[in-house]
N, CA, C, O and CB atoms as a CASP TS submission, in Angstrom:
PFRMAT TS
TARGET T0000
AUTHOR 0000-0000-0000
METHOD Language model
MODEL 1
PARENT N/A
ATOM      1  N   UNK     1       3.910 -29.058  -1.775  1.00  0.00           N
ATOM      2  CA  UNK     1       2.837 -28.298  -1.159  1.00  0.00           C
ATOM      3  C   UNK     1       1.517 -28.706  -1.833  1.00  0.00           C
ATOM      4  O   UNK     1       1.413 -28.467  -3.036  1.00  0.00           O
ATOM      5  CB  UNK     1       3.092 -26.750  -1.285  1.00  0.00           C
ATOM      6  N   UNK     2       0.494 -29.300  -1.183  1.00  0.00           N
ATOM      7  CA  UNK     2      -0.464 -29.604  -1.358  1.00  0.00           C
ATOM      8  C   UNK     2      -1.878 -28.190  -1.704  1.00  0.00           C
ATOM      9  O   UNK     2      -1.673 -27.207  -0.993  1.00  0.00           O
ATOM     10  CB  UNK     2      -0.448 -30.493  -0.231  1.00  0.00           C
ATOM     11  N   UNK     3      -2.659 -28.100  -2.279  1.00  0.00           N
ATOM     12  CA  UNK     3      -3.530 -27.260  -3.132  1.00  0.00           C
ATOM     13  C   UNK     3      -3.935 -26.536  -1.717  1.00  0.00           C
ATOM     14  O   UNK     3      -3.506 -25.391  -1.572  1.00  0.00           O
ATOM     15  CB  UNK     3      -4.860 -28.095  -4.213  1.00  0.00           C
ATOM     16  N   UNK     4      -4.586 -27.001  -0.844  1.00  0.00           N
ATOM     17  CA  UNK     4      -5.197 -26.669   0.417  1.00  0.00           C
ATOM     18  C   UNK     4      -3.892 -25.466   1.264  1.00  0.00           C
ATOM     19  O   UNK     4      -4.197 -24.403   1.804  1.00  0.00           O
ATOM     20  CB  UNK     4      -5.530 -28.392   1.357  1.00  0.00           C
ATOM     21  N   UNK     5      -2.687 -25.949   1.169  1.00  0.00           N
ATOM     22  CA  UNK     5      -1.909 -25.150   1.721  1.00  0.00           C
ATOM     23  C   UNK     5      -1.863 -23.912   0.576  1.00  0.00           C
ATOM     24  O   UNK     5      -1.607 -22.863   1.169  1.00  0.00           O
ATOM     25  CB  UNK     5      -0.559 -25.899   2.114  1.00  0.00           C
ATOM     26  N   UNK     6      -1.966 -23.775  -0.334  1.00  0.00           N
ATOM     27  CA  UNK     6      -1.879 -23.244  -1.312  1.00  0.00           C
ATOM     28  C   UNK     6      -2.948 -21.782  -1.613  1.00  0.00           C
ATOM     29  O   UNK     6      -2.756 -20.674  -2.113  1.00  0.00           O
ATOM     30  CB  UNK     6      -1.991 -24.359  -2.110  1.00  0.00           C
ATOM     31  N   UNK     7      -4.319 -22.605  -0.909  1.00  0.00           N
ATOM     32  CA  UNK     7      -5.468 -21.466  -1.002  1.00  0.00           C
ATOM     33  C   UNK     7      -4.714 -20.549   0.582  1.00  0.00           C
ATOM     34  O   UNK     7      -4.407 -19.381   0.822  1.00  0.00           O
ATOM     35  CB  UNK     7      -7.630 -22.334  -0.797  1.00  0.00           C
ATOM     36  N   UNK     8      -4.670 -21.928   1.401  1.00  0.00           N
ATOM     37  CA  UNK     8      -4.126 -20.997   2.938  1.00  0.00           C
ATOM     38  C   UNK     8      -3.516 -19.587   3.007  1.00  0.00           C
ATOM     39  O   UNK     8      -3.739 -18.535   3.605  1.00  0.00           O
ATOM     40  CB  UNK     8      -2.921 -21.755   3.658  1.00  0.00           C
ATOM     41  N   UNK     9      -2.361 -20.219   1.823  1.00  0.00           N
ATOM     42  CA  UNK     9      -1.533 -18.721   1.802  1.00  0.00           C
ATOM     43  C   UNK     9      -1.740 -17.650   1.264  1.00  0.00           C
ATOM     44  O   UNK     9      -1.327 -16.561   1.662  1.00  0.00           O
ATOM     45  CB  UNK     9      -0.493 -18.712   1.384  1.00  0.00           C
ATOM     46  N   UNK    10      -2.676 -17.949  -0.095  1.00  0.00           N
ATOM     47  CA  UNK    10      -2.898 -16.886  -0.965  1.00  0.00           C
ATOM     48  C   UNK    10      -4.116 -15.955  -0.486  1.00  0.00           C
ATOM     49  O   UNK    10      -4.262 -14.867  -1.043  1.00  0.00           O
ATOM     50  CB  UNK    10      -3.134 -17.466  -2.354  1.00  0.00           C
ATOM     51  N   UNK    11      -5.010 -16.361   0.552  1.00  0.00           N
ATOM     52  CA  UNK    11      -5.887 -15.496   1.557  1.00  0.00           C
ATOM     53  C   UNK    11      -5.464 -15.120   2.588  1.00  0.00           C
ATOM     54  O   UNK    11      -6.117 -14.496   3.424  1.00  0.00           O
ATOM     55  CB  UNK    11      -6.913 -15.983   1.976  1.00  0.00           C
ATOM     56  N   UNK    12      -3.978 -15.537   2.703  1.00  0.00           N
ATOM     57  CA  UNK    12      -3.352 -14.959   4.195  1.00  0.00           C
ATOM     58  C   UNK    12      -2.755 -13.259   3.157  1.00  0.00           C
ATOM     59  O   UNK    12      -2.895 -12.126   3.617  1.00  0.00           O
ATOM     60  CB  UNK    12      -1.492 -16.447   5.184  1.00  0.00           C
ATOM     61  N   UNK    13      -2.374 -13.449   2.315  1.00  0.00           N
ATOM     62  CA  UNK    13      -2.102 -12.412   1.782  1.00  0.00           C
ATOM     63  C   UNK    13      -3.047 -11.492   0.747  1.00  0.00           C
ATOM     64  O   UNK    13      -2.721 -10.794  -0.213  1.00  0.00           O
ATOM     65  CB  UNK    13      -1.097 -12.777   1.321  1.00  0.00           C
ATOM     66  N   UNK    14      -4.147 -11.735   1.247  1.00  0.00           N
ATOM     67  CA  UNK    14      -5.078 -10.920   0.234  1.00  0.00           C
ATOM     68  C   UNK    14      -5.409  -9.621   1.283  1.00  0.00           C
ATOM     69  O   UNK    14      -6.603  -9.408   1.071  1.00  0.00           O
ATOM     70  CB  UNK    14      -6.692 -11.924  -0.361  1.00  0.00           C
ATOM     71  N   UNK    15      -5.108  -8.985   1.951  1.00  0.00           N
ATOM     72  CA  UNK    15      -5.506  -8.258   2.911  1.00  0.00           C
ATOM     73  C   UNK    15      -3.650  -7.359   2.427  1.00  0.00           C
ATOM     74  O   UNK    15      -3.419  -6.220   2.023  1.00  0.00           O
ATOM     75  CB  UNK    15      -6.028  -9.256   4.711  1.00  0.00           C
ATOM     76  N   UNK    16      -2.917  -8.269   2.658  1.00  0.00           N
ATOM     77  CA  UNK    16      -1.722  -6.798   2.330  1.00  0.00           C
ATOM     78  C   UNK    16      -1.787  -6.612   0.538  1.00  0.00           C
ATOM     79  O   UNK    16      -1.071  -5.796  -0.043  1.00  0.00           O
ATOM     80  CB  UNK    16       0.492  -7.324   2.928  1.00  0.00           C
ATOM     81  N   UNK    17      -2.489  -7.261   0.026  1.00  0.00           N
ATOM     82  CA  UNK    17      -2.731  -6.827  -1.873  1.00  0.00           C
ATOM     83  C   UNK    17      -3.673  -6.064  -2.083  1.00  0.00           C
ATOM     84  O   UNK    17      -3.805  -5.441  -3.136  1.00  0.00           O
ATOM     85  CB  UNK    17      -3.149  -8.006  -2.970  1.00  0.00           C
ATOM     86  N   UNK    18      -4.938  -5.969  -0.520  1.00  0.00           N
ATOM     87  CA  UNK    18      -5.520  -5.328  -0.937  1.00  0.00           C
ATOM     88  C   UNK    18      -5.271  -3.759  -0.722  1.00  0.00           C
ATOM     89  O   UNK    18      -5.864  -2.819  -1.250  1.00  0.00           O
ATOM     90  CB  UNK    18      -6.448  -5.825  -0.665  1.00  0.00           C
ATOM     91  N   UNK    19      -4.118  -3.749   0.299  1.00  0.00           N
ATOM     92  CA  UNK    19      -3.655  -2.182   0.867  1.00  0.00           C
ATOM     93  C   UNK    19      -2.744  -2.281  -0.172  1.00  0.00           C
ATOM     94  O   UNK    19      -3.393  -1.687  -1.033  1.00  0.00           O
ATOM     95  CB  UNK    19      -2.969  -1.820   2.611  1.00  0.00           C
ATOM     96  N   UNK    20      -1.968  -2.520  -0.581  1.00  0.00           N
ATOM     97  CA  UNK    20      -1.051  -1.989  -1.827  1.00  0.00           C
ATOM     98  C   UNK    20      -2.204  -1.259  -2.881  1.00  0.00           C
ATOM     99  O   UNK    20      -2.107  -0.088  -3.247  1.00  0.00           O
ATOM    100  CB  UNK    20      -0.110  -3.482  -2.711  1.00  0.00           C
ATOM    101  N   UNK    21      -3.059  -1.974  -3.200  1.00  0.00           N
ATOM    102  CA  UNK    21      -4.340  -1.364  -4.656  1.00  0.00           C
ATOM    103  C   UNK    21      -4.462  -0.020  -3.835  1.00  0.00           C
ATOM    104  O   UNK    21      -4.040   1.077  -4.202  1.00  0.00           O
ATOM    105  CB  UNK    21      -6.433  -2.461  -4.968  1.00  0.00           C
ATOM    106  N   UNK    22      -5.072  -0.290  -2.738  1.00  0.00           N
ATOM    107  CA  UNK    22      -5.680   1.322  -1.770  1.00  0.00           C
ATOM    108  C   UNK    22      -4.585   2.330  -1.916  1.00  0.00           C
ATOM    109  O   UNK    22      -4.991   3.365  -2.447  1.00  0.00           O
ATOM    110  CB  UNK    22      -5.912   1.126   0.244  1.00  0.00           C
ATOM    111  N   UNK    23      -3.291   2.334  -1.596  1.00  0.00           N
ATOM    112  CA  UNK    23      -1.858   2.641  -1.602  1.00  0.00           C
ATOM    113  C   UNK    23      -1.707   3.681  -3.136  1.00  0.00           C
ATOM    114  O   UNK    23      -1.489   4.843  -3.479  1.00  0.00           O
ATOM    115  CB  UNK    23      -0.855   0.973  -1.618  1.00  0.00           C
ATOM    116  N   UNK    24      -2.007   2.274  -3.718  1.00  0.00           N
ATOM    117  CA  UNK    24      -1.544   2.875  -5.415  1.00  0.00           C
ATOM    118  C   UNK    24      -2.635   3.290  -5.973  1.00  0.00           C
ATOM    119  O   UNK    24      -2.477   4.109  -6.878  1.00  0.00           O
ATOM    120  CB  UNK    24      -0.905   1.761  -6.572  1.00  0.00           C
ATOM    121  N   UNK    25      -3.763   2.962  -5.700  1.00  0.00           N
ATOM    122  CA  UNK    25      -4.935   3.519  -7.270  1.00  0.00           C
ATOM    123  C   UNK    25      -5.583   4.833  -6.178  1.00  0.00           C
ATOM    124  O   UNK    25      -5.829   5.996  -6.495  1.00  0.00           O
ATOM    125  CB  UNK    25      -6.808   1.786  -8.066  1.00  0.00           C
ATOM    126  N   UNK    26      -5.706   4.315  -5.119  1.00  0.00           N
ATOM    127  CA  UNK    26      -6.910   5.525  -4.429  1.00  0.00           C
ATOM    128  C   UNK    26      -5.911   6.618  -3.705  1.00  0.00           C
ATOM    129  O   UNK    26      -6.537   7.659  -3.506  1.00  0.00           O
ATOM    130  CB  UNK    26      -8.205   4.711  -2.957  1.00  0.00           C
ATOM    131  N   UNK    27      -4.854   6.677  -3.353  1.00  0.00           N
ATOM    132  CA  UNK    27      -3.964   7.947  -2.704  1.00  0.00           C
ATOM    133  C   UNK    27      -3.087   7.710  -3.473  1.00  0.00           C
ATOM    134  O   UNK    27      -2.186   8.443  -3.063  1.00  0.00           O
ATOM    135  CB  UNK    27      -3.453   8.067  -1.149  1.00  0.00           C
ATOM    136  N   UNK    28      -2.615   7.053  -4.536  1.00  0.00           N
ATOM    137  CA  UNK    28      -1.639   7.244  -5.443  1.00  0.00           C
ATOM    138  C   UNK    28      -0.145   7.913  -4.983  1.00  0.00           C
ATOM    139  O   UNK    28       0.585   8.724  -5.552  1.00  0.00           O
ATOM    140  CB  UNK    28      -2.297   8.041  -6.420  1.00  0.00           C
ATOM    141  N   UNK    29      -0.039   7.243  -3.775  1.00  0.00           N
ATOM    142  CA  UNK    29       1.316   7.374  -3.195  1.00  0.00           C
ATOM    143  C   UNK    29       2.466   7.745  -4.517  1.00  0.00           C
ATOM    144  O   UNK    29       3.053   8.826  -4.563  1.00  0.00           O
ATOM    145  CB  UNK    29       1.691   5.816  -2.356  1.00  0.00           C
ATOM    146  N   UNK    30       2.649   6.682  -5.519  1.00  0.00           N
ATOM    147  CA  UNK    30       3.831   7.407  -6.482  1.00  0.00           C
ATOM    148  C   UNK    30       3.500   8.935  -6.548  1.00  0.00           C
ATOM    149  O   UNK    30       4.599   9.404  -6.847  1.00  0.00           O
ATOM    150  CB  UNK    30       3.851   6.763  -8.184  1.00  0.00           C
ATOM    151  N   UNK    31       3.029   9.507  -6.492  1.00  0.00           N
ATOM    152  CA  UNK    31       2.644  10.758  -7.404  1.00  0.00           C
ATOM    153  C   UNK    31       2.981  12.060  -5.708  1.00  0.00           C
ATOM    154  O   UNK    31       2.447  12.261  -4.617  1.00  0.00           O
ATOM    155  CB  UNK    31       0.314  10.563  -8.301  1.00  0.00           C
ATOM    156  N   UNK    32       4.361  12.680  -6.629  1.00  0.00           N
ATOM    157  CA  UNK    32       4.482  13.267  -5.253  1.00  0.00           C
ATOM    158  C   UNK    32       4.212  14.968  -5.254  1.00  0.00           C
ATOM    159  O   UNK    32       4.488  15.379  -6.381  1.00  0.00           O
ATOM    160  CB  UNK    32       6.062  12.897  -4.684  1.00  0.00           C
ATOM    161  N   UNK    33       3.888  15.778  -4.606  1.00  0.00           N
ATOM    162  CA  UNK    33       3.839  17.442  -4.914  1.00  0.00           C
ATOM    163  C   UNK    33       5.235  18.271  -4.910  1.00  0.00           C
ATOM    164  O   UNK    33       5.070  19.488  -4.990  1.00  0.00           O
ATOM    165  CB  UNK    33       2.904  18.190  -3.715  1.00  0.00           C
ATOM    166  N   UNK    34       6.572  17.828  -4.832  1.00  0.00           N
ATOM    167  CA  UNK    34       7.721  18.504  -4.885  1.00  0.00           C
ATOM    168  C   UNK    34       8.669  16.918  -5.078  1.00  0.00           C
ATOM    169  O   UNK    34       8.368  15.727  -5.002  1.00  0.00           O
ATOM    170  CB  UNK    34       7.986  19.645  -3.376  1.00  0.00           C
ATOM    171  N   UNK    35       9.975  17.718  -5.370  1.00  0.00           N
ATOM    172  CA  UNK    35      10.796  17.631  -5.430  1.00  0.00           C
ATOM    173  C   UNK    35      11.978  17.153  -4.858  1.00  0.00           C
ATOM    174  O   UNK    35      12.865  16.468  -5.367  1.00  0.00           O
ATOM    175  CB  UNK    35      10.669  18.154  -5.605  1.00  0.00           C
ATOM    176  N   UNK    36      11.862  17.638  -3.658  1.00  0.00           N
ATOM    177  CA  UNK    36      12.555  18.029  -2.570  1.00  0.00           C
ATOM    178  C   UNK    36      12.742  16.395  -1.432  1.00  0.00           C
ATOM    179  O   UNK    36      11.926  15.490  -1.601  1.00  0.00           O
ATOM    180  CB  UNK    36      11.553  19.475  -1.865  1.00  0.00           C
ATOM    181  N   UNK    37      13.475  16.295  -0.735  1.00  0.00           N
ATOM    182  CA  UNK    37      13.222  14.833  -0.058  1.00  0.00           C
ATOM    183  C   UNK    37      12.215  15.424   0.691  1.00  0.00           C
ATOM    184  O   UNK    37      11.090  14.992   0.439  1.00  0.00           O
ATOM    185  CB  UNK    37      14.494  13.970   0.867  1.00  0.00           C
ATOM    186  N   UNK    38      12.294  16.295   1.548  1.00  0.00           N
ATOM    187  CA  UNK    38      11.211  17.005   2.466  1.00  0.00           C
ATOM    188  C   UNK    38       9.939  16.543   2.135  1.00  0.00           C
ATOM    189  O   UNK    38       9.202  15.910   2.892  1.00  0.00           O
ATOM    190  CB  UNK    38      11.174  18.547   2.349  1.00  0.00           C
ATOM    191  N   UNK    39       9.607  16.992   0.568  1.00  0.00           N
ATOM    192  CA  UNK    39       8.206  17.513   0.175  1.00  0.00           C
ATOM    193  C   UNK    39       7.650  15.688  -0.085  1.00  0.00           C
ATOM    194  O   UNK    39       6.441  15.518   0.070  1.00  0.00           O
ATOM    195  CB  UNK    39       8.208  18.880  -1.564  1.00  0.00           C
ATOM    196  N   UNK    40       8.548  14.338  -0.482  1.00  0.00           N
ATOM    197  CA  UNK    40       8.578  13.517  -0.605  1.00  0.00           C
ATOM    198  C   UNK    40       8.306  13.169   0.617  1.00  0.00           C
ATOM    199  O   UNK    40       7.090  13.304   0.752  1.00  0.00           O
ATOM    200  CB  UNK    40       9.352  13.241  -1.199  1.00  0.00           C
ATOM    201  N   UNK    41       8.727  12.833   1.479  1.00  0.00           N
ATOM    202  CA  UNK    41       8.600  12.257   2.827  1.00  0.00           C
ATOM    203  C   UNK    41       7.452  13.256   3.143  1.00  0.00           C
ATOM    204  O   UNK    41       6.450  12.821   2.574  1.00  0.00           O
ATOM    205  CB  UNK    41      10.038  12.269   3.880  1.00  0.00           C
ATOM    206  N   UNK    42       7.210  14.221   3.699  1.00  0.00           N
ATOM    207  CA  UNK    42       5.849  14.532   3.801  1.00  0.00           C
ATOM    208  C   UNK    42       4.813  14.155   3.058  1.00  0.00           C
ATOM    209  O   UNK    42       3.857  13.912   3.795  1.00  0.00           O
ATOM    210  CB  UNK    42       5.748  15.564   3.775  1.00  0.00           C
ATOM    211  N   UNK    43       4.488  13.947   1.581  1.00  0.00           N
ATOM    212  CA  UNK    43       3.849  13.104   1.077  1.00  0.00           C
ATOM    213  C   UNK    43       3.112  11.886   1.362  1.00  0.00           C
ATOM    214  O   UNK    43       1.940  11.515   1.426  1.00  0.00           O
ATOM    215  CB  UNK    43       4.383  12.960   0.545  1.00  0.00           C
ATOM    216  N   UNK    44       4.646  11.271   1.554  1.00  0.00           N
ATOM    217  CA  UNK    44       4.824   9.779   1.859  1.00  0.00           C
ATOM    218  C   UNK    44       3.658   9.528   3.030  1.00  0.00           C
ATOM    219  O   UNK    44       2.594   8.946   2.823  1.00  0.00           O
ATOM    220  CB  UNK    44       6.530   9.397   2.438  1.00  0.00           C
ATOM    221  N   UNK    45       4.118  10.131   4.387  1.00  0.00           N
ATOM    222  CA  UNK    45       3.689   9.944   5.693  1.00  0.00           C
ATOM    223  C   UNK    45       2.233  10.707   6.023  1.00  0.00           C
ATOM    224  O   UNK    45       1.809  10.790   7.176  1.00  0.00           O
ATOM    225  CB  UNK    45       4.850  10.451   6.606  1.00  0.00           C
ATOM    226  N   UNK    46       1.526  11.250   4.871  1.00  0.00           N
ATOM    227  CA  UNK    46       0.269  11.988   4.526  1.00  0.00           C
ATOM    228  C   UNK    46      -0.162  11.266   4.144  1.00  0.00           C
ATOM    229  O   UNK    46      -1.155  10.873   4.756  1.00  0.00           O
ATOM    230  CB  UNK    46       0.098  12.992   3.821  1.00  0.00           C
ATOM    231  N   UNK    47       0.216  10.540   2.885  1.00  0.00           N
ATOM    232  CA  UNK    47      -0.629   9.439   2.866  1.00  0.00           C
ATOM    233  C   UNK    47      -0.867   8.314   3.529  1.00  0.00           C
ATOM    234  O   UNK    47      -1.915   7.686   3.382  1.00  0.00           O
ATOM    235  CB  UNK    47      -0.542   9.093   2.097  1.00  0.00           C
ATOM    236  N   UNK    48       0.163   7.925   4.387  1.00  0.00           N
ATOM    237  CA  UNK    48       0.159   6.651   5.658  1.00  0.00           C
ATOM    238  C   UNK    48      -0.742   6.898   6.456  1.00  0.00           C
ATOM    239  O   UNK    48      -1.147   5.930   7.099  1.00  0.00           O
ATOM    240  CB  UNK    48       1.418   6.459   6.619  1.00  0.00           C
ATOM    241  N   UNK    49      -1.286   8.035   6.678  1.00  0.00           N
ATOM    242  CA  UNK    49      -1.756   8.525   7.825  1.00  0.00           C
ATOM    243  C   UNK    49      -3.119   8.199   7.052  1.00  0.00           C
ATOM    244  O   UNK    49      -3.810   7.227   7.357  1.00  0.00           O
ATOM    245  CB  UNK    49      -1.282  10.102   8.417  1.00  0.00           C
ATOM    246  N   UNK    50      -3.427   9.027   6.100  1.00  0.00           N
ATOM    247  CA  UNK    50      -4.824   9.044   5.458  1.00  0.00           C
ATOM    248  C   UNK    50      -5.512   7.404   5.336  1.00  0.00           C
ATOM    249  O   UNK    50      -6.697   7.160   5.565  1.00  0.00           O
ATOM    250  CB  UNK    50      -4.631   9.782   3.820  1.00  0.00           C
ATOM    251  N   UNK    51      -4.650   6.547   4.992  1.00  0.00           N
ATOM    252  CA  UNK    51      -4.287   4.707   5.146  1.00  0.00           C
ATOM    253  C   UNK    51      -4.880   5.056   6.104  1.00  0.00           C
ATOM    254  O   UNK    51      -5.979   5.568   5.892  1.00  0.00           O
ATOM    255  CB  UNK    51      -2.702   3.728   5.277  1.00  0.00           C
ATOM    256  N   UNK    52      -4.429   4.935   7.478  1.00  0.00           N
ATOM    257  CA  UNK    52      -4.848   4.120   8.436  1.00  0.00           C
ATOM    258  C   UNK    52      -5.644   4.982   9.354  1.00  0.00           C
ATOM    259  O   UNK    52      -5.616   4.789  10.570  1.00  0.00           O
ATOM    260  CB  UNK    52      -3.737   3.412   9.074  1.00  0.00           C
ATOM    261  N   UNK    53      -6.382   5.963   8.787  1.00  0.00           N
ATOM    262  CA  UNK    53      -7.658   6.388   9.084  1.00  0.00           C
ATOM    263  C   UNK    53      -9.338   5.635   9.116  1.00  0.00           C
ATOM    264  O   UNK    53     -10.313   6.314   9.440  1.00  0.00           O
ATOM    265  CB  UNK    53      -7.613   7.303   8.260  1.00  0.00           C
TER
END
């Protein structure tokens, strides 16, 4: 693989590295309010939503 293919890919994927950072530092998806799978999956899909607002 030549250098040129190399930048190709690593800006094809700077757009899903940059939603993982958004994901983890700014809604801090790990960090959940219960316990419960419920309270987890509601979490989860609160913050997906807040994402793609």
């Amino acid at each position: 693989m030549d250098i040129q293919s190399f930048k190709s890919l690593y800006f094809k994927r700077w757009g899903i590295e940059t939603k993982y950072d958004e994901l983890k530092s700014k809604l801090q998806i790990q960090k959940f309010t219960g316990d419960t799978p419920v309270s987890v999956e509601q979490d989860f899909y609160a913050s997906m939503f807040l994402s793609n607002i």
